[in-house]
VOGU-3710 file (C-alpha; in Angstrom, 3 decimals, decimal comma):
1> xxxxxxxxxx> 112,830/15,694/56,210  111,734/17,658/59,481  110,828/15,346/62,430  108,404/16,658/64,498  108,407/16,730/68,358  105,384/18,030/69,920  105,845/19,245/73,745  102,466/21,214/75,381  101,969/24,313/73,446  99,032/26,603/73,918
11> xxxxxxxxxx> 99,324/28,373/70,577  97,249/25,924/68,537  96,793/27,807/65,450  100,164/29,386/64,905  101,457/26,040/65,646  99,660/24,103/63,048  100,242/26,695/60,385  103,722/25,796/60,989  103,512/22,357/60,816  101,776/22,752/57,378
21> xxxxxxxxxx> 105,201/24,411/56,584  107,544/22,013/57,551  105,192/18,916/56,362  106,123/20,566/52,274  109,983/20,980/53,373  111,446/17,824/52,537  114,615/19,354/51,848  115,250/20,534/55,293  116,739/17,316/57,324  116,231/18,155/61,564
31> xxxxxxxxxx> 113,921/18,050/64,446  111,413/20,974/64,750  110,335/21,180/68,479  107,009/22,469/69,945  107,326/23,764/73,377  110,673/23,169/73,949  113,405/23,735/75,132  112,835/25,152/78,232  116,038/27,441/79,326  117,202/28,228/82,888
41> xxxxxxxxxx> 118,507/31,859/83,595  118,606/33,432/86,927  115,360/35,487/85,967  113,271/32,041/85,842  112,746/29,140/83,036  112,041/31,040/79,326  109,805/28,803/77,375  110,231/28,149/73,961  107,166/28,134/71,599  109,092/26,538/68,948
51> xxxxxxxxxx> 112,909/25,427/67,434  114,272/24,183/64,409  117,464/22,160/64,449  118,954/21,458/60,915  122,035/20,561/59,379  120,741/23,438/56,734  120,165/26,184/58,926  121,233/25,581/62,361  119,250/26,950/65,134  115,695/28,888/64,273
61> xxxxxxxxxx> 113,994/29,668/67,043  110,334/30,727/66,835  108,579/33,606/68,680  104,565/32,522/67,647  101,945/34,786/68,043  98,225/33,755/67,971  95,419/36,352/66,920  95,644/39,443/64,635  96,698/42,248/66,413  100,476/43,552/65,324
71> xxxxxxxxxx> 102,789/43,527/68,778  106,261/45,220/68,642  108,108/41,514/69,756  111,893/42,978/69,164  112,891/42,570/72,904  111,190/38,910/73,401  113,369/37,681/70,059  116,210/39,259/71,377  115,529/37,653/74,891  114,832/34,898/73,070
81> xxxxxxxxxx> 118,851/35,093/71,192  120,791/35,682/74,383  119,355/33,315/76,105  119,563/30,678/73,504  123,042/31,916/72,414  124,426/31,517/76,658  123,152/28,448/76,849  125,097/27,196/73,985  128,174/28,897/75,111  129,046/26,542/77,572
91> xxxxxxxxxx> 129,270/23,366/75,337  133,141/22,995/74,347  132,537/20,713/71,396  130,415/24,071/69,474  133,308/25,863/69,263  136,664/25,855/67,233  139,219/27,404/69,604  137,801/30,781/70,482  135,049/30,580/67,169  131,268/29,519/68,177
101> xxxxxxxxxx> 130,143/27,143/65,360  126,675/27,632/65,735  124,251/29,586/63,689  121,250/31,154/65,535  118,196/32,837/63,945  114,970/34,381/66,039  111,830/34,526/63,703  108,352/36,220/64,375  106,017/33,928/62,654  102,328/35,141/63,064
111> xxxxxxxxxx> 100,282/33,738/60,337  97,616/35,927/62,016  99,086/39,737/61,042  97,245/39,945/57,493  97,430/44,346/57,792  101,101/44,534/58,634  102,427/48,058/57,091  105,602/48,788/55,532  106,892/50,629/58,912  105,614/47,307/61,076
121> xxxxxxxxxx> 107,361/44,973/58,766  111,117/43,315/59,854  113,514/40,965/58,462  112,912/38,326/61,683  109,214/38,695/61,299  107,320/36,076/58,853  103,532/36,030/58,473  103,487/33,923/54,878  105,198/30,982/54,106  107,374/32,831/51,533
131> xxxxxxxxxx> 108,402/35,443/54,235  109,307/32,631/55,838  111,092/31,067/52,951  113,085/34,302/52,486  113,923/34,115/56,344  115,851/30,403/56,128  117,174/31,212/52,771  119,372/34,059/54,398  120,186/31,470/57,572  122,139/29,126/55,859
141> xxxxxxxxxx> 124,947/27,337/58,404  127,982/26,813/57,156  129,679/24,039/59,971  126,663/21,496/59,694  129,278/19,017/60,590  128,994/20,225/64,478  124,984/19,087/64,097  124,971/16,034/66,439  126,985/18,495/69,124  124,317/21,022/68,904
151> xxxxxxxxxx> 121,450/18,217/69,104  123,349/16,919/71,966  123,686/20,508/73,200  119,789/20,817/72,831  118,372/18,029/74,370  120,022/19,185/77,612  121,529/15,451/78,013  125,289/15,853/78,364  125,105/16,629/82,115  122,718/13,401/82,240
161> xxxxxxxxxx> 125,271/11,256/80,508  128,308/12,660/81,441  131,076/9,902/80,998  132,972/9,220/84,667  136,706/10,797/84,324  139,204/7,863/84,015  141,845/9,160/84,776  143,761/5,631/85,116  143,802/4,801/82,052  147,082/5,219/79,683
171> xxxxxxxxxx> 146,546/2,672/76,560  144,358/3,053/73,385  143,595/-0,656/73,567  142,614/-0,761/77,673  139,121/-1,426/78,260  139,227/1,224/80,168  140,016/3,557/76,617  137,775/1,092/75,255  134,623/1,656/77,448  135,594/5,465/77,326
181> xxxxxxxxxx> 135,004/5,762/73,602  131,964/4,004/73,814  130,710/6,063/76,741  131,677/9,575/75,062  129,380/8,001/71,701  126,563/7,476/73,193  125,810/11,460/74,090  122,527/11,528/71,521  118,860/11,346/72,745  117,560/9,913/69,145
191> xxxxxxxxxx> 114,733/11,594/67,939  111,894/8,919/69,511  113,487/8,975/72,882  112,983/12,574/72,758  109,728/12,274/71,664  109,469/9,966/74,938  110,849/13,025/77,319  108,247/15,679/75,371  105,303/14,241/74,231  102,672/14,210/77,240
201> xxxxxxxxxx> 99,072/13,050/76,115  95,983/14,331/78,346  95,620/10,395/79,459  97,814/7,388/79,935  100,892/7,031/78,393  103,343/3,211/76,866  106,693/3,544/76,769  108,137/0,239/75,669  111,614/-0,606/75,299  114,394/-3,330/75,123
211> xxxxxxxxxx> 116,845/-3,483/77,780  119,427/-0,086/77,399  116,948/1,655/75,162  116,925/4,539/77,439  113,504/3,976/79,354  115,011/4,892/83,180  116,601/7,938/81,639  113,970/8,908/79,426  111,229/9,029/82,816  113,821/11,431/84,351
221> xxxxxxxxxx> 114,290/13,687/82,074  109,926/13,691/81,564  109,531/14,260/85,422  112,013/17,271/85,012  110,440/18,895/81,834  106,807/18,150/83,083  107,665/19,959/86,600  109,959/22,943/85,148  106,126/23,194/82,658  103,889/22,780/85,804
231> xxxxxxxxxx> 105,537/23,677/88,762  102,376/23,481/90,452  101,659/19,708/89,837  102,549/17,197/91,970  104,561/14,359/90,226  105,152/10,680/91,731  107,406/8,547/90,444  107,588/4,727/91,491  109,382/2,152/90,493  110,137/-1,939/91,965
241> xxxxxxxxxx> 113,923/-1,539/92,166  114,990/0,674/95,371  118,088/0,841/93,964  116,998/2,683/91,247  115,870/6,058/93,241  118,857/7,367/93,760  119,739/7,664/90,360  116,379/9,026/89,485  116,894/11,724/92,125  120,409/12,191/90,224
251> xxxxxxxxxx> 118,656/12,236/86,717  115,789/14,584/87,965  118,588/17,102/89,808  120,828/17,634/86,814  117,779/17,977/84,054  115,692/20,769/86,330  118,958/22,645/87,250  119,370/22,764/83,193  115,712/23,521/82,577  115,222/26,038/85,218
261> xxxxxxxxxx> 118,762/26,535/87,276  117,328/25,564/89,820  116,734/22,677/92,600  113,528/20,672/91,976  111,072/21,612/94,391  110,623/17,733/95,882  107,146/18,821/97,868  106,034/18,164/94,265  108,081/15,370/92,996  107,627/12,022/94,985
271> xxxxxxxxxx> 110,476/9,479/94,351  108,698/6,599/96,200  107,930/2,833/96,426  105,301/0,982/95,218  104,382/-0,711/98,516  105,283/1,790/101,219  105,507/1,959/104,806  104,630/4,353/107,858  108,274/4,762/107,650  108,959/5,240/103,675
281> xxxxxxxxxx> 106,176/6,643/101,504  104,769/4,503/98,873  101,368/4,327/96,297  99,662/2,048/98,346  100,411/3,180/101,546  99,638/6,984/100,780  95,979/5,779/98,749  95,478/3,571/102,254  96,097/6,605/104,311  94,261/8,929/102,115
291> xxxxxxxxxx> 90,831/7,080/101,451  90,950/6,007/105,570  91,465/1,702/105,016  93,447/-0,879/106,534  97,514/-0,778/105,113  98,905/-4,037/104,945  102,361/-4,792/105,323  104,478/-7,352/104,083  104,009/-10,124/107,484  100,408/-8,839/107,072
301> xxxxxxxxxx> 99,488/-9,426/104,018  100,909/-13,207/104,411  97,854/-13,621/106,512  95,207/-12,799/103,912  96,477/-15,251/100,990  98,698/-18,594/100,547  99,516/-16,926/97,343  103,285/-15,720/96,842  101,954/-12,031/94,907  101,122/-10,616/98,056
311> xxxxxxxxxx> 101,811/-6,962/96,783  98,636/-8,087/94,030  96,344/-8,959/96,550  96,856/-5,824/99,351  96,345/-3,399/95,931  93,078/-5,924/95,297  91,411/-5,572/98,653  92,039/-1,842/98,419  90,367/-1,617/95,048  87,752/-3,376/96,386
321> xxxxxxxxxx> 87,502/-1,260/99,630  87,904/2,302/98,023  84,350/3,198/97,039  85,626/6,712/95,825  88,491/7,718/95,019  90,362/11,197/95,688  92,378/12,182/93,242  96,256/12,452/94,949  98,520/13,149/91,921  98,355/14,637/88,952
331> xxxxxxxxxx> 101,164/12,660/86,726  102,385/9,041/88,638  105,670/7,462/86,275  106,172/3,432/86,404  109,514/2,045/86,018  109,472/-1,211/85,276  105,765/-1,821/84,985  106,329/-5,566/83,867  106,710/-6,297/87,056  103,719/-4,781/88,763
341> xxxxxxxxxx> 100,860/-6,568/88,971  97,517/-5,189/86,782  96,132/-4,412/89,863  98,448/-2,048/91,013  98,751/-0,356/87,910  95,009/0,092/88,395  95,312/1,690/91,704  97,619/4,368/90,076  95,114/5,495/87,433  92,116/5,556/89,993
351> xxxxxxxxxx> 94,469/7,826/92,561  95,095/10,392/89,684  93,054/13,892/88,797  92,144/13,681/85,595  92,677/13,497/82,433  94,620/10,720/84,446  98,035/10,842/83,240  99,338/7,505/83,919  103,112/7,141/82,156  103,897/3,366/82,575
361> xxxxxxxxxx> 107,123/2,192/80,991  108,691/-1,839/80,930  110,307/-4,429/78,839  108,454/-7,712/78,507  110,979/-9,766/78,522  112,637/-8,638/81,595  109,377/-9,346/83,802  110,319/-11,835/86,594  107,114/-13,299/87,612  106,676/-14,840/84,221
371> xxxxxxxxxx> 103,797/-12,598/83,630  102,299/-11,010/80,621  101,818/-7,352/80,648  98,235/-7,003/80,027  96,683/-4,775/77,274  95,107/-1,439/78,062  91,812/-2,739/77,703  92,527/-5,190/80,317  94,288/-2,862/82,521  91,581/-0,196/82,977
381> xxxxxxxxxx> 88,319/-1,862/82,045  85,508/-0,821/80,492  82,857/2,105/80,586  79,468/1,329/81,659  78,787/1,478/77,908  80,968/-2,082/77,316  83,569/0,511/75,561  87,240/0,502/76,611  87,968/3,202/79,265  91,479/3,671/78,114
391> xxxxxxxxxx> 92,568/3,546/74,385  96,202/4,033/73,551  96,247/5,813/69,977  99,095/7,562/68,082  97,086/10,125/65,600  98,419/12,495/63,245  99,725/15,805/64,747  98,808/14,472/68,381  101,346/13,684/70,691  101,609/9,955/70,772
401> xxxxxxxxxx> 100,109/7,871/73,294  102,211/4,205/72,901  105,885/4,831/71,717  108,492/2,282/70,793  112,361/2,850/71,621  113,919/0,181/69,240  116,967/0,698/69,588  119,527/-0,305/71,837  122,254/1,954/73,287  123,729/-0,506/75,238
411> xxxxxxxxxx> 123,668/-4,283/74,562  125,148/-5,133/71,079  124,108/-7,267/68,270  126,433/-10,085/69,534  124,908/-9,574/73,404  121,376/-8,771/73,164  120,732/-11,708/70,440  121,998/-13,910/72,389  119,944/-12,466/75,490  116,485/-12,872/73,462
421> xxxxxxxxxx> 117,773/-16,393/72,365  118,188/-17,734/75,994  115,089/-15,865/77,221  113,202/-17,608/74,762  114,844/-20,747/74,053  115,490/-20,761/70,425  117,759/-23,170/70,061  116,999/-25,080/73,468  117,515/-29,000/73,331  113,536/-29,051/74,534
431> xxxxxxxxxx> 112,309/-26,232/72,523  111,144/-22,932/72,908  110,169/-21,739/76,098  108,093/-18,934/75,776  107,435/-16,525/72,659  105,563/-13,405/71,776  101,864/-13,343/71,428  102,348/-10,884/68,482  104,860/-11,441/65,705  105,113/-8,059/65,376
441> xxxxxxxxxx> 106,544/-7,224/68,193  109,880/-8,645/66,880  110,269/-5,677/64,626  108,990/-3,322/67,320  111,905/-4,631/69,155  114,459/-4,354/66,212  114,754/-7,409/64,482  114,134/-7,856/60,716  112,889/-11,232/58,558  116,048/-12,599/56,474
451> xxxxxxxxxx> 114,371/-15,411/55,503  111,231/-17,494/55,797  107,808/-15,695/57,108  107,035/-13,702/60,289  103,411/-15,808/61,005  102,785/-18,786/62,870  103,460/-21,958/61,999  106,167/-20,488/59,348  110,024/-21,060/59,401  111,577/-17,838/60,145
461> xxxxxxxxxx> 114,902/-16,550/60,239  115,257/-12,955/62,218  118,679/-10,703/62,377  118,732/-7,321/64,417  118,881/-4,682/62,279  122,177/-1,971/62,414  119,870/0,533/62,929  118,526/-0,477/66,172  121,743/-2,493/66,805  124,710/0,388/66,268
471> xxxxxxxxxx> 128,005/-1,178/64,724  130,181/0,662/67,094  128,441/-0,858/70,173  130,668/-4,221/69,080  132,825/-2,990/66,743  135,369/-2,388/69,840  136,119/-5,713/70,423  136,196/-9,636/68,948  132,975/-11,188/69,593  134,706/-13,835/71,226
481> xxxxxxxxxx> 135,362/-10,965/74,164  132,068/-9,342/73,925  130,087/-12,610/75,187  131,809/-15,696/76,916  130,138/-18,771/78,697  132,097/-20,897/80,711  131,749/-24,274/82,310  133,498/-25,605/85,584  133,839/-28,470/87,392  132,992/-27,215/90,566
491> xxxxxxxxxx> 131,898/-23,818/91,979  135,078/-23,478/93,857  136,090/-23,504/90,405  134,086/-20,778/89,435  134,735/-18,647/92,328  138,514/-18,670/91,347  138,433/-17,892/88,058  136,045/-14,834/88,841  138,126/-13,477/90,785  141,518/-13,858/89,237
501> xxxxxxxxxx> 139,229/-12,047/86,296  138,337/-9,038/87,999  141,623/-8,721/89,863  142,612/-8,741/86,006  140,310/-6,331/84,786  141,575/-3,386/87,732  144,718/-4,272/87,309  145,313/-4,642/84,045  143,016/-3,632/81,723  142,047/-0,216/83,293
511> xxxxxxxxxx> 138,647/-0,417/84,506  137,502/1,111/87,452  135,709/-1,032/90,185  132,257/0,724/89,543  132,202/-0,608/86,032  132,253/-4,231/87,207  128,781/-5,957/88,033  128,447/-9,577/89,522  124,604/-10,415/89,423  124,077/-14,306/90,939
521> xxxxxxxxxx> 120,641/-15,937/88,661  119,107/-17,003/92,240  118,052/-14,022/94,136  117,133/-15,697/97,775  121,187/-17,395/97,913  122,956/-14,779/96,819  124,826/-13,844/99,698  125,872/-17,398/100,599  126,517/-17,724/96,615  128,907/-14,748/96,632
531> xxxxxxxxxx> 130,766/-15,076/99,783  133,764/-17,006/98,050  134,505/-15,096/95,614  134,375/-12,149/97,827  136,505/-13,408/100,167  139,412/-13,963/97,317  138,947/-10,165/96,190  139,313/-9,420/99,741  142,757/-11,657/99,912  143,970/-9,968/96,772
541> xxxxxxxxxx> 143,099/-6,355/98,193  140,333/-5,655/96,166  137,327/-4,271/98,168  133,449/-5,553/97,095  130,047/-5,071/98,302  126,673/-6,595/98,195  124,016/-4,169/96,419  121,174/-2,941/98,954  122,622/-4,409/102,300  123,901/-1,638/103,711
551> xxxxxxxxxx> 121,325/0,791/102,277  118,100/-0,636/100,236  118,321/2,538/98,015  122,663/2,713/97,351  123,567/0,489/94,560  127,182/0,969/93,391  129,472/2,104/96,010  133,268/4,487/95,218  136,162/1,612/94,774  134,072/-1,427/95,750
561> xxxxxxxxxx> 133,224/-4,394/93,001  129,300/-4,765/92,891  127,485/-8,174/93,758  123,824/-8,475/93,189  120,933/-10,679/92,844  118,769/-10,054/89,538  116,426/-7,977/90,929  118,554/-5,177/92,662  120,311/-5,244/88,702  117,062/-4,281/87,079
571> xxxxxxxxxx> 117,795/-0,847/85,712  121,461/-0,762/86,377  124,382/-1,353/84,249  128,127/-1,774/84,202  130,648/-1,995/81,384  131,606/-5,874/82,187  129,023/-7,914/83,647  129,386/-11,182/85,522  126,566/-13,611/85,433  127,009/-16,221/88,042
581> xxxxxxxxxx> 125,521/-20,187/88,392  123,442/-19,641/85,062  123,129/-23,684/85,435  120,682/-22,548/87,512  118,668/-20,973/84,566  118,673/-24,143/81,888  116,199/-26,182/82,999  113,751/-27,746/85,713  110,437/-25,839/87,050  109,339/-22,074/86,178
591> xxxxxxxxxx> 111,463/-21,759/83,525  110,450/-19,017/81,514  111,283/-17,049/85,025  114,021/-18,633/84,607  115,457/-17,665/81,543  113,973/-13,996/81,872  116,184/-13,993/84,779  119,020/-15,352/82,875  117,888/-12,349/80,247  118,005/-9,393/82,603
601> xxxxxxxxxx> 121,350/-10,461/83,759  123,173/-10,257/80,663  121,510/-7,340/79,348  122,965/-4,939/81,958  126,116/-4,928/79,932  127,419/-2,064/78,059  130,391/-3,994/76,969  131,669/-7,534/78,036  129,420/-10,411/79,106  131,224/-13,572/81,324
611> xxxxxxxxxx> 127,970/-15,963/82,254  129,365/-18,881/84,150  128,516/-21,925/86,013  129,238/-25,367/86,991  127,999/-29,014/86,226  125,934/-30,776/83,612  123,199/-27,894/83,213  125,645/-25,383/82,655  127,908/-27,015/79,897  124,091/-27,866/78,374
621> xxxxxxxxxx> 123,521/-24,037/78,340  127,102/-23,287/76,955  126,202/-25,591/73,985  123,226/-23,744/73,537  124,646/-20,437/73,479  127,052/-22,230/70,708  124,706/-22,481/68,788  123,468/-18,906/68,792  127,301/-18,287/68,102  127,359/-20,453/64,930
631> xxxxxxxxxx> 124,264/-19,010/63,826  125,809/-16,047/63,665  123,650/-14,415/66,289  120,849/-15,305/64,196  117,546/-16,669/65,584  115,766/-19,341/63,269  112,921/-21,371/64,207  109,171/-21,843/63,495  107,161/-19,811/65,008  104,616/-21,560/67,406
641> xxxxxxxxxx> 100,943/-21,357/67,089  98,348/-19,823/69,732  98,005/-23,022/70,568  101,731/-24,096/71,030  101,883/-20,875/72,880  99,311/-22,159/75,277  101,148/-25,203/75,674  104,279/-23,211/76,761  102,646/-20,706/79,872  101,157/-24,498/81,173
651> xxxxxxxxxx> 104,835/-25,537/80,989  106,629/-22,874/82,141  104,344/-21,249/84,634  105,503/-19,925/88,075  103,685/-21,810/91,035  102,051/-21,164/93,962  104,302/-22,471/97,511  100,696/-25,260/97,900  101,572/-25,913/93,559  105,076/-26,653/94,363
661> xxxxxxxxxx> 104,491/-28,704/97,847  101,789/-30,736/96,111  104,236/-31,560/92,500  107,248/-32,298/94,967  104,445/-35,071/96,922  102,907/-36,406/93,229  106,330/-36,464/91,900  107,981/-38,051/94,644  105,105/-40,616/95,245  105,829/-41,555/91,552
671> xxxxxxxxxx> 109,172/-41,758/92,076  108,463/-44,269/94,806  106,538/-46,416/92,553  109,529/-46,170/90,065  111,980/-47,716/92,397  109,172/-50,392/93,588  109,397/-51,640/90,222  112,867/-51,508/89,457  113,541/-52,846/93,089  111,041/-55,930/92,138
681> xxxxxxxxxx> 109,249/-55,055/95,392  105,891/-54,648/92,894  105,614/-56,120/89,100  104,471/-53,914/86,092  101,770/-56,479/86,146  100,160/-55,517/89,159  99,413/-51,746/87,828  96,158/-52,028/85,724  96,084/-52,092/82,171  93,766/-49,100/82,046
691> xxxxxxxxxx> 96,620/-47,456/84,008  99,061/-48,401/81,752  97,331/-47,498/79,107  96,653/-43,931/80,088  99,913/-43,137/81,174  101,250/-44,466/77,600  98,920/-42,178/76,361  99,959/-39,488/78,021  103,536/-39,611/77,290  103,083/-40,426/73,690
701> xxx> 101,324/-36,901/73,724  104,358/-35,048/75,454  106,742/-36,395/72,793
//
């Protein structure tokens, strides 16, 4: 069966008549592309109308012509070859020794040419569906075999994922070879991530995705195709990690040299920050400057609210202030999106020319202000008719306006079920901690029912799925070594064990310092957190850094072990991850924050997973993750109600600084009144019995 990716084409009959081809061929199993590739030569980018990738037939590239006038098209199908044909060239694993594998056919296909004559007629052009029949019949490739090397070829994404050289390591059985073979499998955009990069609706745009689905990657690659398509547009791209924009200028560089050798022209891609600053460009700060209000900045915005989402309230007031809006940019990306606020998110689509193409990507889950991504509905708001100003739809033969990445490139089954486990609380002594408004979403996200019933109120029993959970992602190693929690007495403890491990890991199992990540669970102590451990790498010669202190935007540094909090990890990864304190992440106030935090931190993995910790809360969080282990990475539980759900956001919300102060005064007046009575100072017969009684109540309801 032919999958179809649909890229901006302006041939709109041709192109349909061809999809009504393809849509009868179910025995031809590839991707058929519309408007791409786009292929770089020094004479400019050369557009493709249309390609066919199949293990049957290899390469077919299409040469569409609208209307009904004949044109002689032999040097545009042979510009079309070479260039197709050089491009290829350069990709080692298409050849055997001096032989190119590939088979490449150019095809004229103008469904339009009904008075063709005998002398206009030619092998490579097809304007019937059994000239065009005849035309694959002939192109049959005999070295289908090399069909995930051309697809790899294709999609332009070695250069993006090119594996680091390691050239220290010498054993099959290093983690160094290891992480090698898993870096050199993962080449392959699947067919939906592509979709991702291609598709662009005339509107806004969902990309949702689990942690190492390819979201980050997939945004670079869209900037680059949409720019080397429009050259003329200008393109932001923003994001709430800093860390992230040097690898999107990385991304962005290698994918418009392929598309276009050439640099990207960055007057007309913006890789900026949300906020801003007279000194660093941002989305709020340019719409401030640009509509003529007041900017806020961070010690100025304290002044207008006691509220902690201070970055929520500036966008508010400039909402509020902006009476018309100019339009700025004509695409704006989001990275990350979970953890903007609504109202930014609105400020972007208000900024933009229209058709308003707003491309907004995120993972629930990882969202660290225990906040809810809203719907689209809820986003945008409504017409003046009560009608939804934005809708997302995916129609037949449209590109598709919410897309799905399910599966996950790199967390495995072992490490990502555990991840969702803790983040929700599966098999938490109190319960669950949080949970997904829509059952759905489970299987959106790559899980599938092995027992029991996906609806509230029913037992269920969910297992990830090898499709969106690739064997050979844990396959490498005993699960034992893919995910390990571990309990200490003491944090000196901890700090010693750490880093006897990494001092282990360079020196004996062959992994370079850049594939090591230490990411501490509370971001505002993570420098005096770390300091210990760093200063035992440092006695045993081994270099380290903390993420962002040297430069906001530099994240991993040449020869240096990385230390981070959780929010500078967002959108980073290494191949053994080190989650610090996670006793910090079992229990106590805001803790569905909590245990997204807890989440994030072991999802950045590609490989190996150490969480540690010290004290009561941490051995209670090892025994939980035990019991994920003896479920077999399994999560079984009963799905709450909408009104258990309820229950939970009450529980586990985040609070306000005046929330907290006034909890820590109730709590510790209470506490007061506890020791009275234990001290004998006061009698449990002086409280009144309507007192009692209430508070008996109240407690019997919590049990």
């Amino acid at each position: 069966m032919v999958k179809v990716i649909r890229g901006a084409s302006e041939k709109y009959a041709s192109t349909q008549n061809l999809l009504e081809y393809f849509e009868k061929r179910e025995d031809i199993d590839g991707l058929l592309y519309l408007g791409y590739p786009i292929i770089g030569s020094v004479e400019g980018a050369l557009n493709i109308d249309a390609m066919l990738i199949s293990k049957q037939h290899g390469i077919v590239v299409f040469d569409l012509c609208e209307g009904v006038t004949v044109e002689d098209r032999v040097d545009i199908r042979d510009d079309f070859y070479n260039k197709v044909k050089s491009k290829l060239t350069d990709y080692k694993s298409l050849h055997k020794r001096r032989e190119f594998m590939v088979e490449i056919g150019v095809v004229t296909y103008a469904s339009g040419w009904k008075n063709i004559t005998e002398d206009e007629k030619d092998f490579d052009i097809a304007t019937t569906s059994q000239e065009l029949d005849e035309f694959l019949l002939e192109q049959e490739w005999k070295y289908p075999e090399y069909y995930p090397h051309l697809l790899q070829a294709i999609q332009a994404i070695t250069k993006i994922r090119t594996a680091p050289k390691r050239e220290n390591v010498t054993r099959e059985d290093s983690r160094g070879a290891k992480l090698k073979r898993l870096e050199d499998s993962i080449a392959n955009l699947d067919h939906k991530q592509s979709a991702a990069v291609i598709e662009t609706v005339d509107g806004p745009q969902r990309i949702r995705g689990l942690a190492g689905s390819g979201k980050t990657i997939v945004l670079a690659l869209k900037v680059a195709y949409l720019h080397a398509k429009n050259p003329d547009w200008n393109i932001a791209v923003t994001f709430n990690t800093r860390a992230l924009k040097k690898q999107f200028e990385d991304l962005i560089t290698r994918f418009t040299y392929e598309h276009t050798r050439d640099e990207p022209n960055w007057d007309k891609i913006r890789i900026i920050q949300a906020w801003g600053s007279p000194r660093s460009e941002g989305i709020y700060y340019n719409a401030c400057k640009v509509h003529g209000i007041e900017y806020f900045d961070l010690s100025g915005a304290k002044k207008l609210t006691y509220n902690r989402d201070y970055f929520r309230v500036v966008c508010r007031k400039a909402l509020e202030e902006i009476h018309e809006f100019h339009p700025m940019y004509d695409v704006i990306l989001v990275d990350e999106a979970q953890d903007f606020s609504k109202e930014f998110l609105l400020l972007c689509y208000e900024v933009l020319k229209e058709p308003k193409r707003l491309i907004f990507a995120y993972d629930e889950l990882q969202s660290l202000n225990k906040e809810s991504m809203p719907t689209p509905e809820e986003l945008f708001g409504e017409k003046e008719n009560g009608k939804p100003r934005v809708e997302l739809k995916n129609e037949k033969d449209k590109p598709k306006q919410d897309i799905i990445l399910e599966v996950c490139y790199r967390n495995s089954r072992p490490i990502l079920a555990t991840a969702h486990s803790l983040g929700f609380g599966i098999y938490a002594e109190k319960g669950i901690v949080q949970m997904f408004g829509n059952e759905t979403l489970w299987k959106d996200v790559g899980y599938e029912v092995l027992d029991g019933e996906l609806k509230e109120g029913h037992d269920v029993t969910l297992v990830r799925n090898s499709e969106a959970s690739p064997h050979f992602l844990e396959s490498h190693s005993p699960i034992d070594d893919l995910i390990m929690f571990q309990s200490f007495e003491s944090d000196e403890d901890q700090a010693e064990w750490i880093a006897n491990e990494i001092k282990k890991n360079v020196q004996e199992d062959e992994l370079r310092y850049q594939d090591i990540m230490v990411i501490h669970t509370d971001p505002l102590t993570t420098q005096e957190a770390v300091k210990s451990i760093r200063s035992k790498l440092f006695n045993m010669g081994i270099n380290s850094h903390i993420a962002g202190a040297a430069n906001p935007d530099i994240f991993v540094e040449n020869d240096s072990i990385t230390f981070t909090g959780i929010y500078r990890a967002k959108g980073n990864e290494a191949g053994m991850i080190y989650v610090i304190n996670g006793q910090n992440c079992y229990g106590g106030l805001e803790l569905a924050r909590k245990r997204n935090i807890l989440f994030t931190g072991i999802t950045r993995s590609k490989a190996w997973v150490r969480v540690s910790g010290y004290g009561n809360r941490m051995d209670q969080l090892a025994n939980e993750f035990n019991e994920i282990k003896a479920n077999d990475f399994q999560l079984s539980f009963k799905y709450p109600t909408e009104e258990e759900r309820q229950k939970m956001n009450i529980v586990n919300r985040d609070m306000t600084k005046d929330e907290l102060k006034n909890l820590e005064n109730k709590i510790g007046n209470l506490s007061s009144v506890l020791t009275a009575v234990k001290n004998k100072e006061i009698y449990l017969e002086d409280i009144p019995d309507e007192l009692k009684e209430e508070l008996r109540s109240l407690f019997s309801d919590e049990s």
